[in-house]
VOPAGU-2260 file (C-alpha; in pm, 1 decimal, decimal comma):
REM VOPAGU-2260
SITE   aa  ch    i         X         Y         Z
SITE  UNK   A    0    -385,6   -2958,3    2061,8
SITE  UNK   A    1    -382,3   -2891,9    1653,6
SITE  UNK   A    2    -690,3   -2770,5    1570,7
SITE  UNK   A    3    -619,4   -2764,8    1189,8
SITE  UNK   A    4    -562,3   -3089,6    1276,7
SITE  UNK   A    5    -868,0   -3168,3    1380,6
SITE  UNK   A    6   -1063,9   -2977,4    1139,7
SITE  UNK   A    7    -880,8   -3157,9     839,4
SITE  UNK   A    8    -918,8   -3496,5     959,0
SITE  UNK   A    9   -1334,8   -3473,3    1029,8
SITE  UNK   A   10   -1421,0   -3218,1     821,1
SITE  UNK   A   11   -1234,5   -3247,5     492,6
SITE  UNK   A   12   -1345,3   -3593,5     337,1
SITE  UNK   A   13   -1653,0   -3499,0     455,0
SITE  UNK   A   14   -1713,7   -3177,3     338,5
SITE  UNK   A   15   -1513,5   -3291,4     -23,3
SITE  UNK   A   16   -1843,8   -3525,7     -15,0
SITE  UNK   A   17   -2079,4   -3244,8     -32,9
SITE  UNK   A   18   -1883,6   -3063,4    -312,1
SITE  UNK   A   19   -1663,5   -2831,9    -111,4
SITE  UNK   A   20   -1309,1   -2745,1    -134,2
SITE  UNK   A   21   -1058,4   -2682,3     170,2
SITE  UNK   A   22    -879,6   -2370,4     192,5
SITE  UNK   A   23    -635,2   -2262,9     468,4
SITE  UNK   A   24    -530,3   -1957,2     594,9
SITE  UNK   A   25    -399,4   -1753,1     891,1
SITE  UNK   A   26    -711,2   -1633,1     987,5
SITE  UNK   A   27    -906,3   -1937,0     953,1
SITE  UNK   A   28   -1032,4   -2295,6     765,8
SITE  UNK   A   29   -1272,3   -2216,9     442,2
SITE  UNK   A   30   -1461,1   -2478,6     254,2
SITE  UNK   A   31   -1582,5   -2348,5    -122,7
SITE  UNK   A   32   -1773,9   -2502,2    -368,9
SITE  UNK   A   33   -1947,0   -2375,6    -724,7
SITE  UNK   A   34   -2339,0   -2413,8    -879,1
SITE  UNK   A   35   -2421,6   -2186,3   -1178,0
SITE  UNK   A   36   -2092,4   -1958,3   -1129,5
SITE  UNK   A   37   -2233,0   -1901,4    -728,3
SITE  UNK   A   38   -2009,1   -1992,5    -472,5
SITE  UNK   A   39   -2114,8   -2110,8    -155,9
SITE  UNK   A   40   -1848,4   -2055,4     213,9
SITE  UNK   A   41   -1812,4   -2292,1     496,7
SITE  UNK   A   42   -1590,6   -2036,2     679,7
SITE  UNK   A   43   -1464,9   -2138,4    1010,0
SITE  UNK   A   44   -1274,5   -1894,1    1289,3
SITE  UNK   A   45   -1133,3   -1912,1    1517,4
SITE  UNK   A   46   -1358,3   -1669,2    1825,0
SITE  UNK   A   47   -1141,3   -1379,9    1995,6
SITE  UNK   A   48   -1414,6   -1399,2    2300,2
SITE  UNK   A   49   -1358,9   -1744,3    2423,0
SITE  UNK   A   50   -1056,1   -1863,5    2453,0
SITE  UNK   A   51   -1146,9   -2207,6    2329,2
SITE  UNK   A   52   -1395,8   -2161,3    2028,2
SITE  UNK   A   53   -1454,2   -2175,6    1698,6
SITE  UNK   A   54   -1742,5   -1979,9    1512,7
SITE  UNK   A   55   -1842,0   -2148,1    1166,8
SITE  UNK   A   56   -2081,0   -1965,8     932,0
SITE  UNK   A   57   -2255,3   -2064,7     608,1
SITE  UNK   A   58   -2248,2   -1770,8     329,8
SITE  UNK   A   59   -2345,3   -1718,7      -7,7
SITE  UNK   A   60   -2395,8   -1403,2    -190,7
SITE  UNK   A   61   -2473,8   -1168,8      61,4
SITE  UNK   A   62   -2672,6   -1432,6     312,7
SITE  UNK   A   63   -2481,8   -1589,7     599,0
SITE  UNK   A   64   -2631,8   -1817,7     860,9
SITE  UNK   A   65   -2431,3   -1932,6    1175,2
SITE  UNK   A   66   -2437,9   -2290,0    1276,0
SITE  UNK   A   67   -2584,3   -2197,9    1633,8
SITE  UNK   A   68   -2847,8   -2046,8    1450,6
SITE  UNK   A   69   -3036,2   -2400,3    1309,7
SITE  UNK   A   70   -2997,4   -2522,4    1715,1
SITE  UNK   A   71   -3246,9   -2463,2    1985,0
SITE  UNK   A   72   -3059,1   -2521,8    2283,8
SITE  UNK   A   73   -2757,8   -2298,7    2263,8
SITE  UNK   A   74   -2701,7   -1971,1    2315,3
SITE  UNK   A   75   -2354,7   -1842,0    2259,1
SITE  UNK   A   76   -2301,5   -1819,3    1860,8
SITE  UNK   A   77   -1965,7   -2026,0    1916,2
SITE  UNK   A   78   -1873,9   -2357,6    1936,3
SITE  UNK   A   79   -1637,3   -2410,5    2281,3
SITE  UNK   A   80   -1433,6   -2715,8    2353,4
SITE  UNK   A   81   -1175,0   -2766,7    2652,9
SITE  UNK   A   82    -981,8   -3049,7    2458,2
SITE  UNK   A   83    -906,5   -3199,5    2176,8
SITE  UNK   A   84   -1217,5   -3464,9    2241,9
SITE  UNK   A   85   -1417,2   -3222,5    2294,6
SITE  UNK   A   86   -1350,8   -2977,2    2002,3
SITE  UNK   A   87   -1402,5   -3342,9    1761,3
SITE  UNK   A   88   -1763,7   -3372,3    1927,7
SITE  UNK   A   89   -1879,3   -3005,0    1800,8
SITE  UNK   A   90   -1677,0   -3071,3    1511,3
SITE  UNK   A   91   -1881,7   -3364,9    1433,5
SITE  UNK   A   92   -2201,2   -3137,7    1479,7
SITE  UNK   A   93   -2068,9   -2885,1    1245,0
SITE  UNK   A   94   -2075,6   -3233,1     982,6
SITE  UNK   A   95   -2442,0   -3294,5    1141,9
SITE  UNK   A   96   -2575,9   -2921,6    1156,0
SITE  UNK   A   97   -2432,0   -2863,2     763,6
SITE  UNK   A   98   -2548,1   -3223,2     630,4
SITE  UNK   A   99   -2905,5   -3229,3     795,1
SITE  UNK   A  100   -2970,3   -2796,3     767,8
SITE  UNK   A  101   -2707,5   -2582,2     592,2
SITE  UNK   A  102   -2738,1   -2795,1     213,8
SITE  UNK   A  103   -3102,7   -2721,3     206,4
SITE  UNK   A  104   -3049,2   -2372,5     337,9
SITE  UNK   A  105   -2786,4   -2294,8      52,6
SITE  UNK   A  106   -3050,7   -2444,4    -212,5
SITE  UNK   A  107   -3303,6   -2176,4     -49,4
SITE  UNK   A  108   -3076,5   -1878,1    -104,2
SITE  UNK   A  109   -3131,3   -1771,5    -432,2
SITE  UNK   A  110   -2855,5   -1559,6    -584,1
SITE  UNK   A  111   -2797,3   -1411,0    -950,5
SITE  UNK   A  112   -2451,1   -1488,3   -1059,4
SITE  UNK   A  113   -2188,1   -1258,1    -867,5
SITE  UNK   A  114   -2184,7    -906,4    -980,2
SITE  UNK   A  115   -1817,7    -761,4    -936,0
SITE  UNK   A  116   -1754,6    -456,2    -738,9
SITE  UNK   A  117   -1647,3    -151,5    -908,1
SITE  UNK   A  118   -1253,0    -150,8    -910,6
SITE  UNK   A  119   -1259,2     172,4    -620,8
SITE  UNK   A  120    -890,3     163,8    -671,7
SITE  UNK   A  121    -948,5     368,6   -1041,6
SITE  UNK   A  122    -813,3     686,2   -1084,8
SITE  UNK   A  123   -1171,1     837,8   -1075,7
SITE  UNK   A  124   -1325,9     703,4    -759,8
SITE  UNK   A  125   -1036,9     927,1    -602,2
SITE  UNK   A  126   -1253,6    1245,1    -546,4
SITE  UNK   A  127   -1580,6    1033,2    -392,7
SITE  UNK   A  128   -1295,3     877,1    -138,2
SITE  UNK   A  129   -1080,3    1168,6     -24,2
SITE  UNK   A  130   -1460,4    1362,1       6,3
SITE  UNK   A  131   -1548,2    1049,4     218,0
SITE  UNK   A  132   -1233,7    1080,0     438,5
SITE  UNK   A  133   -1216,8    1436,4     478,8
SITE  UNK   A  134   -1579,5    1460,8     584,4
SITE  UNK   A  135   -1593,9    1169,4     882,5
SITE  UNK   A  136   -1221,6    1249,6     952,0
SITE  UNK   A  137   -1077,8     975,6     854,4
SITE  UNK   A  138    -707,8     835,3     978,9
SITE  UNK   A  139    -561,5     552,6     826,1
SITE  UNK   A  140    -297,5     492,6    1082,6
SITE  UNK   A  141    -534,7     526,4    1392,2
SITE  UNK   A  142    -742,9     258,9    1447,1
SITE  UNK   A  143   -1007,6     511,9    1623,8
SITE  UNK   A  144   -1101,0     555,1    1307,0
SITE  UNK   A  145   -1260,7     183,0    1320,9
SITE  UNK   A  146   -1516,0     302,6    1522,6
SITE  UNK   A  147   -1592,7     598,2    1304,9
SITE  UNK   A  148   -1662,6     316,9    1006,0
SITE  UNK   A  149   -1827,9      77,8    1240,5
SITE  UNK   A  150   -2109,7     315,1    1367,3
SITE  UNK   A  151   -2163,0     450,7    1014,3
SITE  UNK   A  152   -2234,5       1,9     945,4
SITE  UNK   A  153   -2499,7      50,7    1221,5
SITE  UNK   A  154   -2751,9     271,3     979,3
SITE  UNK   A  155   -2840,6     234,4     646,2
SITE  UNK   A  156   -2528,4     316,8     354,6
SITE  UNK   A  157   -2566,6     351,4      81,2
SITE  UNK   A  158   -2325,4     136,3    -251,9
SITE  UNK   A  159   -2139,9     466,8    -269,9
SITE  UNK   A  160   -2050,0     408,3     136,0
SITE  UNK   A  161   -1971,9      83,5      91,3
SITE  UNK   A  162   -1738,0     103,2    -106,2
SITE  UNK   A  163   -1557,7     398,6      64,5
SITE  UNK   A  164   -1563,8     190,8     394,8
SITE  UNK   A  165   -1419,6     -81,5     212,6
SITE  UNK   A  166   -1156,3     116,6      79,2
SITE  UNK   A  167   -1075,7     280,8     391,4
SITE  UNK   A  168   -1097,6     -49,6     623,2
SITE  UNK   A  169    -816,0    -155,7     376,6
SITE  UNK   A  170    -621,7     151,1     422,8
SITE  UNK   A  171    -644,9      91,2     780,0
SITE  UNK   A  172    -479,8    -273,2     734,0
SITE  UNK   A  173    -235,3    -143,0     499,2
SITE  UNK   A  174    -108,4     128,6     736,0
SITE  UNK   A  175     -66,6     -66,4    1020,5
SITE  UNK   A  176      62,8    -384,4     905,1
SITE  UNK   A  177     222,5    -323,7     616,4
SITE  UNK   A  178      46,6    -455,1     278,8
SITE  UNK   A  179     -65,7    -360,6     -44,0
SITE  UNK   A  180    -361,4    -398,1    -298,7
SITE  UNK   A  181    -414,4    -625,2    -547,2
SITE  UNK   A  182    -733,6    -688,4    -808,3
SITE  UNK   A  183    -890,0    -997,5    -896,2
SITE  UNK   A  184   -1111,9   -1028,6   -1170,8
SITE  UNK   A  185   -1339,0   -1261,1    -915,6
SITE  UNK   A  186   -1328,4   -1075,5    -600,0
SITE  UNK   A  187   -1270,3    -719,9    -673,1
SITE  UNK   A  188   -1000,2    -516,7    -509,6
SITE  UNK   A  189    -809,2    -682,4    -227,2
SITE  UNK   A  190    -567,1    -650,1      59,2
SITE  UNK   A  191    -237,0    -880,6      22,9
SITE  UNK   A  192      75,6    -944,5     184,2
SITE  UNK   A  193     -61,7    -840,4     518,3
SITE  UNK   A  194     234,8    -794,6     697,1
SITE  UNK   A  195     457,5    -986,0     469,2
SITE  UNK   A  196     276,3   -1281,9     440,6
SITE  UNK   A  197     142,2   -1426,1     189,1
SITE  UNK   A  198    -108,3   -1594,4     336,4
SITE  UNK   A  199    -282,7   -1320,8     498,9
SITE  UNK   A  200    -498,1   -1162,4     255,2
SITE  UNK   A  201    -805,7    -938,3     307,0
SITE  UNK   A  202   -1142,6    -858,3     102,2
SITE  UNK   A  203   -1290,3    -576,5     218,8
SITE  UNK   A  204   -1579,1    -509,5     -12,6
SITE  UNK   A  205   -1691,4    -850,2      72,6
SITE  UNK   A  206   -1644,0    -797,1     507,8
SITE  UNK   A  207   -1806,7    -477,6     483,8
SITE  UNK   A  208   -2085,3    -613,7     258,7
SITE  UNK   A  209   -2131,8    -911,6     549,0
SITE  UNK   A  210   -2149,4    -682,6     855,4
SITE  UNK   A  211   -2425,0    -434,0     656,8
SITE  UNK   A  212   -2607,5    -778,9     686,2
SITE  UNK   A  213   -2569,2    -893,2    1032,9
SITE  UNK   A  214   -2408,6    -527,2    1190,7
SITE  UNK   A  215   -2548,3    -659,4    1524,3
SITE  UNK   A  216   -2294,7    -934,8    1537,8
SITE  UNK   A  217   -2020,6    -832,9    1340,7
SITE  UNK   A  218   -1776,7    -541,9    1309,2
SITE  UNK   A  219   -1484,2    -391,0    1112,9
SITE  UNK   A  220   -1331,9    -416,8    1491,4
SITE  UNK   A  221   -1399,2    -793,6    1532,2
SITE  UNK   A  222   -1213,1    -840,3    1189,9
SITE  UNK   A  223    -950,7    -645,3    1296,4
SITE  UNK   A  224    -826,6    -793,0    1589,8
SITE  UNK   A  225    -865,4   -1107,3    1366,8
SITE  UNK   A  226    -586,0    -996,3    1135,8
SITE  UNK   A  227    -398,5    -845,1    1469,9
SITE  UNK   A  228    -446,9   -1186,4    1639,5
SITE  UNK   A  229    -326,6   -1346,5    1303,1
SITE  UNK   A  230      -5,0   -1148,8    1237,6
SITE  UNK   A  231     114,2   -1172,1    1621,8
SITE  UNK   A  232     102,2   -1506,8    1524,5
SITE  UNK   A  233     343,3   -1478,7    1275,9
SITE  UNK   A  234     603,7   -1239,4    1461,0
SITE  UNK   A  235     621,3   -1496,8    1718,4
């Protein structure tokens, strides 16, 4: 079964008809699309719980909404299929559940343009990090050290932390997969080349900034295995 297939051939004229442009990468299927320099994410995963799922989730600025969220009658926050028929049906709701809920919910979110995170990879943000590594013990190449970030996401941090846990998550990735930073004048600082590849890239600021606003259902772990899962992939 080819799921990209799948996903390109019901959701991508579709989705093109509401604006939205298709991305692909390792890690998942992304949909993007522009009003008033905003962007707006159809982001689509696949779920490291089940092993046939997908998870799709509607974000802009900080706001995300899964698509389980706008149904009554469902209770995992994943969309499962056994075959290829029956990953087209919920892919076909995903078309429903976006066209009938998530446009008007993306009108409702009201954003000011996107304000750029400060470039933590500057010679003077050095002392706030190494003070924020040495004082929650910090490792970059154990990925204990996950946990330590994760249960600091639980309670309230502060721009300073987030930041730092940015930084550090992307330490973390760099250390164990091999990869390096980059900057984008859009996005901030970035994680690419994930172990080798091209196209595995990582934004950390913007991960961390999603889990401070649903930390009961995400995780720096649950990303993590995502970019595991992702470059096992590759090796074999």
């Amino acid at each position: 079964m080819n799921i990209t297939k799948c996903i390109e051939d019901i959701l991508l004229d579709r989705f093109a008809q509401f604006g939205f442009n298709y991305e692909k990468s390792d890690t998942g299927w992304t949909y993007i699309r522009e009003f008033g320099g905003v962007k707006e994410f159809i982001e689509i995963e696949k779920s490291n719980w089940y092993e046939n799922a997908i998870s799709c989730e509607y974000r802009k600025g900080t706001s995300t909404r899964n698509t389980i969220a706008f149904l009554r009658d469902r209770i995992e926050q994943v969309h499962v299929f056994s075959d290829e028929s029956t990953l087209k049906e919920e892919l076909k709701l995903i078309v429903d559940i976006t066209e009938k809920y998530a446009l008007k919910w993306f009108e409702q979110i009201k954003v000011k343009k996107k304000d750029l995170p400060d470039n933590f990879l500057k010679e003077e943000w050095a002392p706030l990090l190494q003070s924020f590594i040495r004082k929650n013990s910090i490792k970059f190449d154990n990925i204990e050290s996950i946990l330590i970030l994760d249960k600091m996401l639980k309670k309230e941090v502060s721009k300073e932390e987030i930041y730092s846990i940015s930084y550090c998550f992307g330490e973390i990735i760099k250390q164990n997969f091999g990869a390096e930073w980059d900057y984008s004048p859009e996005d901030g600082p970035f994680i690419n080349n994930i172990a080798g590849s091209e196209k595995i890239a990582l934004k950390p600021f913007v991960l961390v900034t999603k889990i401070v606003m649903n930390p009961d259902v995400l995780s720096l772990e649950y990303f993590f295995i995502n970019i595991k899962s992702a470059v096992d992939g590759i090796k074999n």
